[in-house]
C-alpha positions as CSV (number, residue, x, y, z in Angstrom):
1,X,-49.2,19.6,-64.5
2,X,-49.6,15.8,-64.2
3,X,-49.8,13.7,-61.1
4,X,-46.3,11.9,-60.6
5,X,-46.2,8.0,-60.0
6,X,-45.9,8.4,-55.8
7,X,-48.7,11.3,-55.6
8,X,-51.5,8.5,-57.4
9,X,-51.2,6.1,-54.6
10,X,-52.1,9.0,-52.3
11,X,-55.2,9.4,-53.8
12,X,-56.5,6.2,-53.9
13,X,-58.0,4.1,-51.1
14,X,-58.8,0.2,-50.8
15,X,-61.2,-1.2,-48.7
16,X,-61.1,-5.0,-47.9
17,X,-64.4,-6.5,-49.2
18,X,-64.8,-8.3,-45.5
19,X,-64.7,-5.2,-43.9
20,X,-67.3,-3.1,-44.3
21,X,-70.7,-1.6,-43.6
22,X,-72.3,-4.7,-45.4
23,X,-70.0,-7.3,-43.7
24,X,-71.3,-5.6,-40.1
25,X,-75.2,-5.9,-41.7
26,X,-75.0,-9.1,-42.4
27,X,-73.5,-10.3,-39.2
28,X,-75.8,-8.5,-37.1
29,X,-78.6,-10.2,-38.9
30,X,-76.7,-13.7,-38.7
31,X,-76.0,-13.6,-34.7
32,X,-79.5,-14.1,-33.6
33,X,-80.3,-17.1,-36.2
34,X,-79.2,-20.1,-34.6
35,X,-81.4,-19.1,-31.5
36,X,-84.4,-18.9,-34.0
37,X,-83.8,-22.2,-35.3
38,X,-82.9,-23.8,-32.1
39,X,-86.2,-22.4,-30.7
40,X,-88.2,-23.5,-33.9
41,X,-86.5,-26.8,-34.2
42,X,-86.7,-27.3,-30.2
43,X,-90.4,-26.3,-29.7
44,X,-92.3,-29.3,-29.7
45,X,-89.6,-30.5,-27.5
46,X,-91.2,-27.6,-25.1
47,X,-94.7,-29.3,-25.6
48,X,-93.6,-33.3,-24.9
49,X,-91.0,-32.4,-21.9
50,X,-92.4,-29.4,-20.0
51,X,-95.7,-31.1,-18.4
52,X,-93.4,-34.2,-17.6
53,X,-90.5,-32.2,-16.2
54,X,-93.6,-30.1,-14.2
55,X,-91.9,-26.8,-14.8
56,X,-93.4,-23.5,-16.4
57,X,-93.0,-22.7,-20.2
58,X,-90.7,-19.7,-18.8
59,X,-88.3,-22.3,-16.9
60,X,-88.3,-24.5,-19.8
61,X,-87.2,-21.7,-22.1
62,X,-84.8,-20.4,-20.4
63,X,-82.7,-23.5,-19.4
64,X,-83.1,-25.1,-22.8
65,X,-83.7,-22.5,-25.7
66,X,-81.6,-19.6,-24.4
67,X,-78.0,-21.6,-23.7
68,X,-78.2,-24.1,-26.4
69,X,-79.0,-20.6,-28.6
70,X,-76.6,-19.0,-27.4
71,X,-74.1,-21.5,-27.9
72,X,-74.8,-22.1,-31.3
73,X,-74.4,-18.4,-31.8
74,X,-71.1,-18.4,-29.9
75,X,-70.1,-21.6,-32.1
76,X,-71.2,-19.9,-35.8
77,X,-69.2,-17.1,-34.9
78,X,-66.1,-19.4,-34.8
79,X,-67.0,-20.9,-38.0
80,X,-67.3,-17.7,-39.3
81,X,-63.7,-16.7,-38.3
82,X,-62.3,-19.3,-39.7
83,X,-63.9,-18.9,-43.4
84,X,-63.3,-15.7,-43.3
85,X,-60.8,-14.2,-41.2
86,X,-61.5,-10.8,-41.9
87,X,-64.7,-10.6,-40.0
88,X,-63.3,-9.9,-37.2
89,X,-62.7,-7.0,-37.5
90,X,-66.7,-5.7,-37.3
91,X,-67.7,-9.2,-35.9
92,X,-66.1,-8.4,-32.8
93,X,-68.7,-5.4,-32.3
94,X,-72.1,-6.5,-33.4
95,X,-73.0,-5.9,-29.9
96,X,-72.9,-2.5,-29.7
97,X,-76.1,-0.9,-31.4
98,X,-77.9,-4.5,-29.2
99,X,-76.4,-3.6,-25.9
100,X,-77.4,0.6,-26.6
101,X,-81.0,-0.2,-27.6
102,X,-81.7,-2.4,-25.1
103,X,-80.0,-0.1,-22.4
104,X,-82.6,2.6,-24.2
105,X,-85.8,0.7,-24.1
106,X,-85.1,-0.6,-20.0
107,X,-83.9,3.1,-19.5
108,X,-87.6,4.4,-21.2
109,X,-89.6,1.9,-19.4
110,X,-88.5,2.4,-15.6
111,X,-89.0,6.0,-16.0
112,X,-92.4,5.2,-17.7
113,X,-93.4,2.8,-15.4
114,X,-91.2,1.4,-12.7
115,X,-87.9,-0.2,-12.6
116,X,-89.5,-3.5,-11.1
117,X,-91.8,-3.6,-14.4
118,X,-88.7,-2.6,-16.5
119,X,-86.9,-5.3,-15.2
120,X,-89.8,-8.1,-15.2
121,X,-90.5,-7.4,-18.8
122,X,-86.8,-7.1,-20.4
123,X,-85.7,-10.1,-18.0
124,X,-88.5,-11.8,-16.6
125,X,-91.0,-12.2,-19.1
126,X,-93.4,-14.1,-16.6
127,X,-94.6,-17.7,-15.5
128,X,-96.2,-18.0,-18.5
129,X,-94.8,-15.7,-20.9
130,X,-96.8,-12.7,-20.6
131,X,-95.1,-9.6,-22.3
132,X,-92.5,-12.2,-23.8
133,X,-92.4,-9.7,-26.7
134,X,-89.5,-7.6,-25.5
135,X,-87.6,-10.4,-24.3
136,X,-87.9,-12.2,-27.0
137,X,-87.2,-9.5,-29.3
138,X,-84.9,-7.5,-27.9
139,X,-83.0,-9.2,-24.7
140,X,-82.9,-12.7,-26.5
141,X,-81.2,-11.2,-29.7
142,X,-78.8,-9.0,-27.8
143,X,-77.6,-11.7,-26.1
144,X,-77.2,-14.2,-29.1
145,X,-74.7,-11.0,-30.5
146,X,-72.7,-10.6,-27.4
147,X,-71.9,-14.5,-27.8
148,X,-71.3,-14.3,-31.5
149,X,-68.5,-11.3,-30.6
150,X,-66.9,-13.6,-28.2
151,X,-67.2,-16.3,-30.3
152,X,-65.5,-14.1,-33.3
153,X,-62.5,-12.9,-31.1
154,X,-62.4,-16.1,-29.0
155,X,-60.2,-18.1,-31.2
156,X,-57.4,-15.3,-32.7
157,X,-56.9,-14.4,-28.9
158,X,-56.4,-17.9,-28.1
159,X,-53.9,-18.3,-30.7
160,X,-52.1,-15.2,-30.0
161,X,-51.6,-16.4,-26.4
């Protein structure tokens, strides 16, 4: 008993190359690294401008590093869409597994401490970047990947309109 001709396609299953686990991996790494370069590139910036402008190092970081970072993650996720057009599909939610460990860690923190501290340290590092850590490496990067994902779906819903 042989497999007819119509039963064989049944059996097998394609999956585009884009759109895969791997694809997601390597866009979830690739959200947050124009922030990092912005930052690294922008830093002595920080150093020459701050004490001239007379604001704190906070201030300074988040009115130039974060927007311009964010932007440039918003702006590589359009680039990215339009090399490669099947991105989208998992580009579009990077931010998921971001958004759900940063809602865990603020969660974990205001019932471990307070919700004032919680807030200060995942949003507020401090006048002079004190517990920066968790901003930094969690509230900075989830941020970058919500931009990306509306960067990725921004221009396919703007041609669909």
């Amino acid at each position: 008993m042989g497999l007819r001709q119509s039963d064989a396609s049944m059996f097998r299953t394609e999956i585009a190359p884009e759109a895969g686990f791997l694809g997601w991996v390597v866009q979830q790494i690739a959200a947050p690294i124009p922030l990092v370069i912005w930052v690294i590139l922008a830093s002595p910036l920080e150093s020459a401008i701050a004490p001239w402008l007379q604001v704190s190092r906070n201030m300074f970081d988040l009115f130039l590093y974060l927007p311009v970072g964010w932007m440039l993650s918003f702006l590589l996720a359009i680039v990215v869409q339009r090399i490669f057009p099947g991105a989208v599909g998992f580009g579009r939610r990077i931010w998921i597994v971001p958004v759900c460990l940063l809602a865990l860690g603020f969660c974990v923190d205001a019932v471990a401490f307070s919700f004032r501290d919680a807030f200060a340290e995942f949003f507020y590092p401090g006048p002079d970047g004190e517990s920066g850590w968790v901003f930094m490496l969690i509230t900075c990067p989830t941020m970058s990947t919500i931009a990306y994902s509306l960067g990725i779906i921004w221009p396919a819903r703007r041609l669909s309109a």
